[in-house]
C-alpha positions as CSV (number, residue, x, y, z in Angstrom):
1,X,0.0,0.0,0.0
2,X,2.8,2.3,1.1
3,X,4.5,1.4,-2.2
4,X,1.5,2.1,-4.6
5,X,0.7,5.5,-2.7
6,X,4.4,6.5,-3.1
7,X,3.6,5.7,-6.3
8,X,0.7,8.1,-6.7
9,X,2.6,11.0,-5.0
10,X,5.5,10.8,-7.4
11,X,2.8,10.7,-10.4
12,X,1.6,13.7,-9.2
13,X,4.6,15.6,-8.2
14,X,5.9,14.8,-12.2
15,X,2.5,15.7,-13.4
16,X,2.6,19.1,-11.5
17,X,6.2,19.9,-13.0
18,X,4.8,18.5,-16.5
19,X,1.8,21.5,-16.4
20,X,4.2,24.0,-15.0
21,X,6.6,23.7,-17.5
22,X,3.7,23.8,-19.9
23,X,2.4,26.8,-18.3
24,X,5.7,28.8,-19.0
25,X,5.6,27.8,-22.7
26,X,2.6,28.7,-23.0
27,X,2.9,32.2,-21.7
28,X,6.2,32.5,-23.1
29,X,6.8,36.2,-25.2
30,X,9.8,36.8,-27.5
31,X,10.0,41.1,-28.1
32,X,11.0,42.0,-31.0
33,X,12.1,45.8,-31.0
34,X,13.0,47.6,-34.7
35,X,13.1,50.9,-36.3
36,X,10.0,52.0,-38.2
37,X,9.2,51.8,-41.7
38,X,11.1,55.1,-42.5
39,X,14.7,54.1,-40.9
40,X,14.1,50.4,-41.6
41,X,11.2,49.5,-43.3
42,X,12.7,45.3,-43.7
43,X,13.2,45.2,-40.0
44,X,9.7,46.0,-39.4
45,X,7.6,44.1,-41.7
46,X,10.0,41.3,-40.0
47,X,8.6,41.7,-37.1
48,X,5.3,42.5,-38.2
49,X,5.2,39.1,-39.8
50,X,6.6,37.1,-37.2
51,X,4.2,38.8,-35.0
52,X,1.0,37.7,-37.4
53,X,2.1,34.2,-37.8
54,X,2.2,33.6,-34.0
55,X,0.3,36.6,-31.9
56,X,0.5,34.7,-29.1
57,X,4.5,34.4,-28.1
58,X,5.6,37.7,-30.1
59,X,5.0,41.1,-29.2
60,X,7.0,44.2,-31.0
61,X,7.5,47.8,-30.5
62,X,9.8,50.5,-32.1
63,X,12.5,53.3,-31.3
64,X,12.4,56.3,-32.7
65,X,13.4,57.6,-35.9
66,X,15.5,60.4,-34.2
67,X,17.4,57.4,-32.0
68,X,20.6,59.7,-31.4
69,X,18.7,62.4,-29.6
70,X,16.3,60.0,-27.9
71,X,18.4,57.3,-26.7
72,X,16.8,56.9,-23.3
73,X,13.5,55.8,-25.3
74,X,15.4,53.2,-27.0
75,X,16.4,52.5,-23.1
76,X,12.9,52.6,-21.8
77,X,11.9,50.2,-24.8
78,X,14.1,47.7,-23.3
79,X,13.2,48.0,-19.8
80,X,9.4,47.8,-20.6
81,X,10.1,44.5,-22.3
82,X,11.8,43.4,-19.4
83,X,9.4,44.6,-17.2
84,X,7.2,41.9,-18.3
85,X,7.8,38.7,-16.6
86,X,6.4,36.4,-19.2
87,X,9.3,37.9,-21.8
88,X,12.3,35.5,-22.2
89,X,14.2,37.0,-25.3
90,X,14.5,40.4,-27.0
91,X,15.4,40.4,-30.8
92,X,16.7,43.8,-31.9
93,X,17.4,45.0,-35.3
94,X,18.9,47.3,-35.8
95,X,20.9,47.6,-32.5
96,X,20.9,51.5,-32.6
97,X,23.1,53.0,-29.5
98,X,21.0,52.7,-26.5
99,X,21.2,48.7,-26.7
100,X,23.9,48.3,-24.9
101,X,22.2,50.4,-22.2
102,X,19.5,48.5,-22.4
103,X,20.9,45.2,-21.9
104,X,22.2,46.6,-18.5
105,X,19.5,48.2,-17.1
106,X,18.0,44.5,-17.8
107,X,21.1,43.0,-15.7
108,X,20.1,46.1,-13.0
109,X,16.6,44.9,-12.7
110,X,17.4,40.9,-12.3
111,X,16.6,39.9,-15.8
112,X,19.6,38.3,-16.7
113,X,17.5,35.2,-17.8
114,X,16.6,37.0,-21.3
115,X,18.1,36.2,-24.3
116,X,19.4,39.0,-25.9
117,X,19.6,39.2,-29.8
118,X,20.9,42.1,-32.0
119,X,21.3,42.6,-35.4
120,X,23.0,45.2,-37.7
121,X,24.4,46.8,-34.2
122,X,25.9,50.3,-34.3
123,X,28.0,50.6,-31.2
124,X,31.0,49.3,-31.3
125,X,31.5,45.7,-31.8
126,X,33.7,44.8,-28.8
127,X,31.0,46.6,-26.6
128,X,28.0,45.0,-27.5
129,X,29.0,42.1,-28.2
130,X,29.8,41.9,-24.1
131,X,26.3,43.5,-23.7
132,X,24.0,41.1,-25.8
133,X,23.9,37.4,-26.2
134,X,24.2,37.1,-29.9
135,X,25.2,39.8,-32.6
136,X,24.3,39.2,-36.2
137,X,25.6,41.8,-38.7
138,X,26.0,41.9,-43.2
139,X,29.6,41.3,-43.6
140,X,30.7,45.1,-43.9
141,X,33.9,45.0,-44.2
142,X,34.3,42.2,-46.9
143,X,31.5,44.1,-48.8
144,X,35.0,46.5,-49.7
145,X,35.9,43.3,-51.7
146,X,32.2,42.7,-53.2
147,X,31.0,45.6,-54.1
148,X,34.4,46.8,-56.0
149,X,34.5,43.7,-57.8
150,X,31.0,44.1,-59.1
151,X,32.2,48.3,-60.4
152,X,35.7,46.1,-61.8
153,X,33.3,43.8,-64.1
154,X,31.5,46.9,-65.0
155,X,33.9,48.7,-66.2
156,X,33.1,51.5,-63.1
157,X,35.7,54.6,-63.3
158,X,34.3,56.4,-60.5
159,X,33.1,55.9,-57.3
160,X,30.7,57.9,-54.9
161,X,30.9,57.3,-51.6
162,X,27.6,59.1,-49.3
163,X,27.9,58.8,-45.5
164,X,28.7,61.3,-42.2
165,X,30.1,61.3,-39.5
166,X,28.2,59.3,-37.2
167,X,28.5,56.1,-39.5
168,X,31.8,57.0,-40.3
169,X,32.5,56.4,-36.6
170,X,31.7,52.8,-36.5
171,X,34.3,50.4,-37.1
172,X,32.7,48.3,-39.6
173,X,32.0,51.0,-42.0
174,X,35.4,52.2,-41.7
175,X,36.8,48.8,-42.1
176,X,34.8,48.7,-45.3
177,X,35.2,51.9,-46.3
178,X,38.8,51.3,-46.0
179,X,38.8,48.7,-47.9
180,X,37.2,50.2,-51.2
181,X,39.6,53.2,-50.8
182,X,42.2,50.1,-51.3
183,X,40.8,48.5,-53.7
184,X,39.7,51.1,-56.1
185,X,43.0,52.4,-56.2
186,X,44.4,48.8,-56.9
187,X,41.9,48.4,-59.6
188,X,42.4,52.3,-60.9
189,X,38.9,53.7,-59.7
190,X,38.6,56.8,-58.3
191,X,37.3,57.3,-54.9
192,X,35.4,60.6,-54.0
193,X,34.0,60.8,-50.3
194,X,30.5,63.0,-50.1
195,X,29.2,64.4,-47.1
196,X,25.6,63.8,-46.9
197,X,23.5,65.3,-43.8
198,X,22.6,63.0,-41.4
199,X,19.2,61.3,-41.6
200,X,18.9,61.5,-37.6
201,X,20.1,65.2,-37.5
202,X,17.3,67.8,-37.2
203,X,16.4,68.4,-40.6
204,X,15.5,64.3,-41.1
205,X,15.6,62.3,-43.5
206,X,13.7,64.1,-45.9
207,X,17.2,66.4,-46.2
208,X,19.3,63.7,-46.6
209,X,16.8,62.3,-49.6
210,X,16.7,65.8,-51.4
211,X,20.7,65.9,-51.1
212,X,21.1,62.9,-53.2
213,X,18.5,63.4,-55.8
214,X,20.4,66.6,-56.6
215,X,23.9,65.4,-55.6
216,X,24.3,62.6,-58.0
217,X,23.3,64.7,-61.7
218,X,25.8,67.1,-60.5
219,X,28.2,64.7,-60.0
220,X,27.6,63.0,-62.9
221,X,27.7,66.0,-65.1
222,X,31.0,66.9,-63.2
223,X,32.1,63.2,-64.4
224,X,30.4,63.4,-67.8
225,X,31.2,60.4,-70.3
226,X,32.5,58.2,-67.4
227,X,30.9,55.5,-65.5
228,X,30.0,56.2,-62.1
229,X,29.2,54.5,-59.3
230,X,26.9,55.2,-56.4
231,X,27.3,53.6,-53.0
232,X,25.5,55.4,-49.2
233,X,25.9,53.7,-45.9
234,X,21.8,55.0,-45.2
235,X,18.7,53.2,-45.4
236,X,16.7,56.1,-45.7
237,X,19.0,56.9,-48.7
238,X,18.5,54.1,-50.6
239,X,15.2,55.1,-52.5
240,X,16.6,58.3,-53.3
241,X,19.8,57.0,-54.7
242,X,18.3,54.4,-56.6
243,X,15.5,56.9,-58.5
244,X,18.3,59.4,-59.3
245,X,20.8,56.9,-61.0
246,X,17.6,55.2,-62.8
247,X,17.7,57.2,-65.9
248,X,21.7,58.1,-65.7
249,X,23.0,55.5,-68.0
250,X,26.2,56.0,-67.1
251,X,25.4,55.6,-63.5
252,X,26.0,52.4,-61.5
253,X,24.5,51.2,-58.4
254,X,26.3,48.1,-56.9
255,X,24.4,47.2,-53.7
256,X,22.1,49.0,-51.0
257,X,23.7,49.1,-47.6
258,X,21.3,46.1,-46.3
259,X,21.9,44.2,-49.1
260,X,18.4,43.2,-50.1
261,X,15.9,42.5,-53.3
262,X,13.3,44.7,-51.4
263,X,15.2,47.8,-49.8
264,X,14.3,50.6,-51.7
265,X,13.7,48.6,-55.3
266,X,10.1,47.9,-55.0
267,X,9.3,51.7,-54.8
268,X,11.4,53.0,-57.1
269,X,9.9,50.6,-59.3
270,X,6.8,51.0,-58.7
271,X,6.5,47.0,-57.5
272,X,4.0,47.7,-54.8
273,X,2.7,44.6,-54.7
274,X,6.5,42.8,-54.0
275,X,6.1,41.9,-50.0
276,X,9.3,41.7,-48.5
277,X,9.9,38.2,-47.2
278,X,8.5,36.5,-50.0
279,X,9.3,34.9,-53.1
280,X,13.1,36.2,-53.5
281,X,13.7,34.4,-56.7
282,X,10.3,35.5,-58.4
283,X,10.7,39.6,-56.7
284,X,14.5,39.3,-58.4
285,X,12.7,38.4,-62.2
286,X,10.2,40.9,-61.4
287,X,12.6,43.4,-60.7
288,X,15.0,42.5,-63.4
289,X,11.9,42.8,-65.9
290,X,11.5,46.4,-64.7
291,X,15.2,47.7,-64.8
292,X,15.3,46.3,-68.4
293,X,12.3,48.7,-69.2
294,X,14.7,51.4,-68.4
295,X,18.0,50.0,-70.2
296,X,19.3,49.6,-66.8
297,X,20.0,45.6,-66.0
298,X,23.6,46.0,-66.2
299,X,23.5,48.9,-63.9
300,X,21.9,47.6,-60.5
301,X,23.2,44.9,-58.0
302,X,22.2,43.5,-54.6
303,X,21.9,40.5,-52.4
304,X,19.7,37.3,-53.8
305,X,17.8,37.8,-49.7
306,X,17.2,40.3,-47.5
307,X,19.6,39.8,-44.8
308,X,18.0,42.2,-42.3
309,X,14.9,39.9,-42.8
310,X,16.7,37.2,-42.1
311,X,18.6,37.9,-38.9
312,X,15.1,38.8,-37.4
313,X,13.6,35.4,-38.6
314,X,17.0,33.4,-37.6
315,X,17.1,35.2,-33.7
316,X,13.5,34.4,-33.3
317,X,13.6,30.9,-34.6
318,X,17.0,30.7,-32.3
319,X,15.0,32.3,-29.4
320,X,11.9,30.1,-29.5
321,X,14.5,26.6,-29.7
322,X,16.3,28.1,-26.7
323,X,13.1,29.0,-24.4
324,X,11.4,25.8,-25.0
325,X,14.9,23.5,-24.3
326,X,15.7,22.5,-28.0
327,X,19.4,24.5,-27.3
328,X,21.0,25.3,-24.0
329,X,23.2,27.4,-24.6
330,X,23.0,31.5,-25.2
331,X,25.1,31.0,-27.9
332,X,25.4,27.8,-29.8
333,X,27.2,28.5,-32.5
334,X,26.3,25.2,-34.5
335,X,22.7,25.4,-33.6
336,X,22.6,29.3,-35.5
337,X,25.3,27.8,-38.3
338,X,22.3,25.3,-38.9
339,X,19.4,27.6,-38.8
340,X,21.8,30.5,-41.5
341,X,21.7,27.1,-43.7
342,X,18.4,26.5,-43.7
343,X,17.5,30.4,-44.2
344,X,20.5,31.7,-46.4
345,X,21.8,28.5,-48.4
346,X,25.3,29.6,-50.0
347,X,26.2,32.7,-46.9
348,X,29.0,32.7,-45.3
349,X,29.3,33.0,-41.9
350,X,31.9,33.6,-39.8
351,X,33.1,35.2,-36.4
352,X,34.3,39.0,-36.7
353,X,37.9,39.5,-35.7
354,X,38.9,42.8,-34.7
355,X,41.3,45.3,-35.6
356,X,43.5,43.9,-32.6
357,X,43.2,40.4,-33.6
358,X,40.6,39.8,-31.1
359,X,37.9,37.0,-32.5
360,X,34.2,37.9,-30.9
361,X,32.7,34.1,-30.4
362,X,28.7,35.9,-30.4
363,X,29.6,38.2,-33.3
364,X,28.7,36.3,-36.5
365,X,28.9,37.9,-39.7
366,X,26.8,37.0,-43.1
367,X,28.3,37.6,-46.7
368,X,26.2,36.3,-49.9
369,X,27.4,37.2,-53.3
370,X,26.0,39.8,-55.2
371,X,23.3,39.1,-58.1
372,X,23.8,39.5,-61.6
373,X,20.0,41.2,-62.9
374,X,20.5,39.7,-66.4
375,X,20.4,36.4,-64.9
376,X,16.7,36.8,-63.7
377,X,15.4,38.4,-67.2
378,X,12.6,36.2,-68.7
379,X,13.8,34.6,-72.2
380,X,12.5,36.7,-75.5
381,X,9.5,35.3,-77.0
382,X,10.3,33.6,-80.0
């Protein structure tokens, strides 16, 4: 009798763990915090969709578009996540300064439990790398060797380089930046650095836009009967840039700065109905059909996925395996090797080593090779 009853009580003790442990995944939440659809419109609809295909475990919010002067948002962003007991893991994309702050005030409040995620950072590498879990970031710096490869094979003379100084502060951008300088003058390019205004200063974004669409005639009537290319290290500059060099035909436009079939190329092109996140393959054809309406296959370039899109879907995907047991570890580097297959067949991903030789073990980045338009135009009708 004593044996059956010790029997029961065990039962019951494992059943009671058994709906516990139930409980908590069913209540789990995984945040996912982003820029809106005017600093980072791929980020968002990211998290909009992973929001609409499970309502019940994600919940997302944004910072502001003005993220420089209202930092401590960014910080309160982060804090009201963490406020919420249910929430296990933050996703963040981009990690615009402030993260870092974030993820401490999260340490401050006992919340070291979450699972912190961020991609495309812009603090320093070595810094938030200590700060977050798991960095995800476009390979910058070997972009230098991409993206000059593609102007080489064009036949580029030129190249335009937009930014300012708060992106030229971040050690990625430099590193790439660097590295085009390099390799332009290697291949015989010239390099020309342009200021731009800062999208985040107070005049916004729409000052930065109406720079470009007047910058690049004049500099292509200043570099008249030579091939030009275009490059800006700003989301909200891609649209622009990719309008004004439409019906340039000696201008060349190599890659957006989040490499991507749908950053800025649906609008331009008036491809409303491409939703990023879908079919890449059929959105590249689509898009190939319309450049060659304007004579301008040979002229555009990009990544064959959105990468931003992707480190929002990988880190949630990595985030749910982690809160519900599949991994046990905050950062299982075969575990998000397996899921950048499974997403982004043919990337390379690697660890980022620093300028001092130091190898960050959370800091993966992704390189894809760049996509050639022509080979995405329908066959003539016979």
């Amino acid at each position: 009798m004593k044996k059956l009853l010790c029997m029961l009580l065990s039962i019951a003790m494992l059943l009671s763990l058994c709906v516990g442990a139930m409980a908590e995944e069913g209540t789990y939440k995984i945040a996912i915090l982003t820029g809106t659809t005017s600093q980072g419109e791929e980020e968002f609809r990211a998290a909009e969709r992973a929001k609409a295909a499970d309502p019940d475990h994600i919940i997302t919010d944004t910072y502001p578009d003005s993220f420089m002067a209202e930092m401590e948002t960014t910080v309160s962003k982060i804090v009201a996540f963490g406020s919420d007991p249910d929430v296990k893991a933050i996703v963040m994309c981009q990690g615009v300064p402030g993260a870092k702050a974030g993820f401490d005030r999260l340490k401050e409040m006992g919340r070291d439990d979450i699972l912190t995620i961020v991609g495309t950072p812009q603090e320093d590498p070595a810094v938030i790398s200590a700060a977050s879990d798991i960095v995800m970031y476009a390979d910058e710096i070997k972009q230098g060797d991409t993206i000059m490869e593609k102007c080489a094979e064009w036949g580029v003379e030129v190249f335009i380089h937009y930014s300012f100084p708060r992106h030229m502060a971040m050690e990625l951008i430099v590193g790439r930046h660097d590295l085009l300088v390099a390799n332009a003058e290697a291949l015989g390019i010239e390099f020309v650095d342009v200021t731009a205004p800062d999208p985040t200063a107070e005049a916004g974004a729409s000052a930065s836009q109406q720079f470009i669409l007047e910058d690049v005639p004049q500099q292509m009537e200043k570099y008249a009967g030579k091939k030009v290319a275009f490059f800006t290290t700003n989301c909200s500059m891609q649209e622009p840039l990719q309008t004004a060099i439409l019906t340039q035909p000696n201008a060349y436009y190599p890659q957006p700065c989040c490499p991507s079939p749908y950053h800025a190329f649906p609008a331009v092109l008036g491809l409303d109905q491409l939703e990023a996140g879908g079919n890449d393959e059929d959105a590249l054809r689509q898009i190939a059909a319309k450049l060659d309406e304007y004579d301008a296959v040979g002229r555009y370039s990009t990544w064959p996925a959105p990468v931003a899109m992707s480190i929002i879907d990988i880190g949630v995907a990595y985030a749910e395996a982690y809160i519900n047991g599949e991994i046990t570890e905050r950062n299982d580097s075969e575990a998000l090797n397996a899921l950048f297959t499974e997403k982004l067949g043919g990337a390379t991903i690697e660890n980022y080593t620093n300028a001092d030789g130091e190898t960050l073990d959370n800091y993966y980045t992704i390189l894809l090779e760049p996509v050639n338009f022509a080979d995405y135009l329908e066959p003539a009708a016979e």
